[in-house]
N, C-alpha and C positions, 0 to 999 in steps of 0.2 A: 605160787604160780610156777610154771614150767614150760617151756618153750624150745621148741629147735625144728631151726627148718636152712632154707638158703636162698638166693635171689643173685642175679648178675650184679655185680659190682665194679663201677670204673674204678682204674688207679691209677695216679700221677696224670687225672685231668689236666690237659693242656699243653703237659707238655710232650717232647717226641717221641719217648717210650710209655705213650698211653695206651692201656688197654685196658678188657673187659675178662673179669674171669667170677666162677660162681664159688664162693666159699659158704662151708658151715657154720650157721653161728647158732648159738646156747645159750638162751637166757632161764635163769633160776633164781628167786626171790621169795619175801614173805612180808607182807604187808597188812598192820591191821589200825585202828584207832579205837578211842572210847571215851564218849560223852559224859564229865564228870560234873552230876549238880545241875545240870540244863545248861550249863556257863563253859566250864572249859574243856574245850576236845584237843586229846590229847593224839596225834599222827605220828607213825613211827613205821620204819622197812628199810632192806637189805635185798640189794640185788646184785646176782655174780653173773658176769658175761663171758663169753669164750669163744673166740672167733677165730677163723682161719684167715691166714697173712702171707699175702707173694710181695716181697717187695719188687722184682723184675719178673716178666712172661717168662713161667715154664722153671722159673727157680723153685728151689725146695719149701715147700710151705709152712711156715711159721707158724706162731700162735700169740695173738691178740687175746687180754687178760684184764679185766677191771671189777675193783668190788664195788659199790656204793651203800654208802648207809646215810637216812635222813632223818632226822627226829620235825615234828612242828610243834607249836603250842598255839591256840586260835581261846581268845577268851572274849566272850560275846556280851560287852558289857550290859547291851539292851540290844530289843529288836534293830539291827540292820548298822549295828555299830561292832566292830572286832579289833582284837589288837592280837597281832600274829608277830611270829619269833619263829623261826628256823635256826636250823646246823646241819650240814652236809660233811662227810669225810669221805673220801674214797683214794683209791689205789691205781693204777693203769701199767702196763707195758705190753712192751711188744719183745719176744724173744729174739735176739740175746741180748738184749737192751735192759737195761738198769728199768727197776720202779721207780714211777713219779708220784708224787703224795698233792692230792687236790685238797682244801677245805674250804668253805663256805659259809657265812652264815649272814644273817639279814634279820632286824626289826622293821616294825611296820602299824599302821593303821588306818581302818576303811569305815566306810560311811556311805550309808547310801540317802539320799536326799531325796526321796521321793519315793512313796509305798509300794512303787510297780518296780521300784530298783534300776531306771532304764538312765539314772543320773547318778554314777557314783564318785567320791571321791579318795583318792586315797594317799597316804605320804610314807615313805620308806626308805631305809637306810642297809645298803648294803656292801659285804664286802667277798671278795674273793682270794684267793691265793691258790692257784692251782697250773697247771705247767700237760704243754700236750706231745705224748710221747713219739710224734711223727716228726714235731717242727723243729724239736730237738736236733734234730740231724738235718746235714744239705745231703749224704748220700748214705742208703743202708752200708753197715757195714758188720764185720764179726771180728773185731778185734777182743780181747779179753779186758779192756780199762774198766776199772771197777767204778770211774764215776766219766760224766763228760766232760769236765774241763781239764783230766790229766789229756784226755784224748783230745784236746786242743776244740772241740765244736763247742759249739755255744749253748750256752743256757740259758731259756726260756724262761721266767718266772711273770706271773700276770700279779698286780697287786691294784684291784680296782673299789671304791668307794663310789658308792652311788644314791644321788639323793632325787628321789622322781615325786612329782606330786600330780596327780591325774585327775582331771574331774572332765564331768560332761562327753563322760567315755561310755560304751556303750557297754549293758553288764553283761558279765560273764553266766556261761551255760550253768543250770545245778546240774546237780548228779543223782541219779537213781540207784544208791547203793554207789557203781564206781560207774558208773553208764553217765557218758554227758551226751547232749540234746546234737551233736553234730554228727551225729552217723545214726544210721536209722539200725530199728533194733526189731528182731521178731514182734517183740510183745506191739509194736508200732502201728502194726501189718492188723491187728485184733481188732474183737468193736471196739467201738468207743463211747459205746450209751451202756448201762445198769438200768436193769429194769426192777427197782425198789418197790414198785406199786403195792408188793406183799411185804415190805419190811415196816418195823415199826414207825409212830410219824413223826419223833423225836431225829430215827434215822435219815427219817427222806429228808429233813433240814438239814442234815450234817452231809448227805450226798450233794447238796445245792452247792454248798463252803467248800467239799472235794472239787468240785467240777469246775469252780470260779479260781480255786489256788493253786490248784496242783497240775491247770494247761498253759502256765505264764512262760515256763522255761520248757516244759517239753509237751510230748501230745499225751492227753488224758487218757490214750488208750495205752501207755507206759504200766501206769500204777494199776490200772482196772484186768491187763492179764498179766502181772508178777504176784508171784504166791511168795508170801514169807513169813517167816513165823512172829506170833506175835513180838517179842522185844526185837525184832529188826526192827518190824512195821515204827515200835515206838522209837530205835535211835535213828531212822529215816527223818521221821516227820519234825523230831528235835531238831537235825541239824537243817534240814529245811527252812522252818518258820526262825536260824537264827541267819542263815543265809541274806546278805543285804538287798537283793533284787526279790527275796520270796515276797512282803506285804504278810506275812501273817502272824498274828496277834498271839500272845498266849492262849486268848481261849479261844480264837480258831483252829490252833494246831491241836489243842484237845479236843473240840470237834470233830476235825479230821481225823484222825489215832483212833475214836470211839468208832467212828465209820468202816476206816479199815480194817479196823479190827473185828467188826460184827460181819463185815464180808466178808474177809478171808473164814473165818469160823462156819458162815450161813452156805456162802456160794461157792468157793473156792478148794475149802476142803475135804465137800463132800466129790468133788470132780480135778483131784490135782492135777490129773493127765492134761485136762484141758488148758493148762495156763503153764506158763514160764516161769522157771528160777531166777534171781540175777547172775548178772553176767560178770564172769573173772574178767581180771584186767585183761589176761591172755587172749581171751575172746572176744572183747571188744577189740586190743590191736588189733586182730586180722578181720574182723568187721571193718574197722577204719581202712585197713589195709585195700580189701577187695571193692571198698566202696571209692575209693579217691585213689 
């Protein structure tokens, strides 16, 4: 993914030298995972930011600099149960300001209590150590000290443990590829009925089980105009049916997969024009962006 654009930004809300100015910022990443065994998906990415920096109105502009990198591990013991593991590292400053070094990581495990997923539970264990390159300072300054404490300001460090247990919360959105159900998406705008009447009538069962599973977290018209080839279509519908709020079963999700799959093949790629690809992360930001 690839991004750069700009937007007003306040600085030093609140207080008397508060203003608004428009900087550029630059985002650049790469993101991808892979479903190992039907069981463990494996989430991994790298995103580098670059932003422009006034510390006072009309001073010389800086530059704001952070990388991040995240790995996951998600292992789906059975339908609507997982046990998740992260690690985060990243970097931040602001010029002429020393790097600060963030990391993070966190276990965990979910459960969903109910085939509609709409009860879930889940307990995790987290920690942080990470330090933020603004708070560091009470005022900008350009002196040459090679760390903050010879320069007498203070040092920030965050060291937080976290142990949350959540149940009877309301479940979270899936995702269509990287598309979640809270911003509306062209494919949204599309029909929403399949007219199978000419498909075989092994299939028109398996469009019944599409149309019952796959409008729980978003709208049925999502899946029915995105084109994708088949091995999406299959690590789609894999991490779906292991999703805790999906409900669906081993042999529903290969019900569904056999469905999508004989449509994108029958109907979809004889007419690709007519249906939508999925959407980059980049693309859904600024969807989310112009919608909220």
């Amino acid at each position: 993914m690839m991004y750069r654009g700009s937007k007003d930004q306040i600085q030093n809300a609140g207080a008397d030298n508060q203003f608004t100015y428009r900087p550029t910022f630059y985002r650049v990443g790469a993101f991808g995972n892979y479903l190992f065994f039907d069981k463990l998906d494996l989430l991994g990415g790298y995103i580098h930011s670059h932003d422009d920096w006034e510390w006072t109105q009309g001073a010389k502009t800086d530059q704001y600099a952070a990388d991040t990198y995240r790995g996951e591990a998600d292992y789906y013991i059975k339908t609507g149960t997982v046990i998740m593991a992260r690690i985060d590292r990243g970097t931040a400053s602001i010029t002429p300001q020393p790097t600060i070094h963030t990391r993070a990581w966190g276990i965990g495990a979910e459960h969903g209590f109910t085939s509609t997923g709409n009860i879930v539970g889940r307990v995790s264990y987290n920690q942080e150590h990470d330090g933020d390159p603004v708070a560091l300072l009470d005022q900008p300054t350009r002196s040459s000290c090679s760390t903050f404490d010879s320069c007498g300001k203070r040092r920030l460090k965050m060291q937080k443990a976290i142990l949350i247990i959540a149940s009877g919360c309301l479940s979270l959105p899936l995702y269509l590829g990287a598309q979640s159900s809270n911003v509306t998406l062209p494919q949204d705008k599309g029909p929403s009925k399949i007219d199978v009447s000419s498909y075989p009538a092994e299939q028109q069962k398996g469009y019944k089980v599409f149309a019952d599973k796959c409008s729980k977290c978003h709208t049925i018209a999502r899946p029915i105009n995105t084109t994708m080839t088949k091995p999406e279509w299959e690590r789609y519908v894999k991490r779906m049916m292991h999703k805790p709020n999906s409900g669906i079963s081993d042999t529903q999700g290969k019900t569904i997969f056999e469905f999508v799959a004989y449509d994108q093949e029958n109907r979809k790629d004889k007419n690709p024009s007519a249906f939508f690809k999925s959407l980059s992360d980049e693309e859904i930001e600024k969807l989310k962006a112009q919608q909220h």
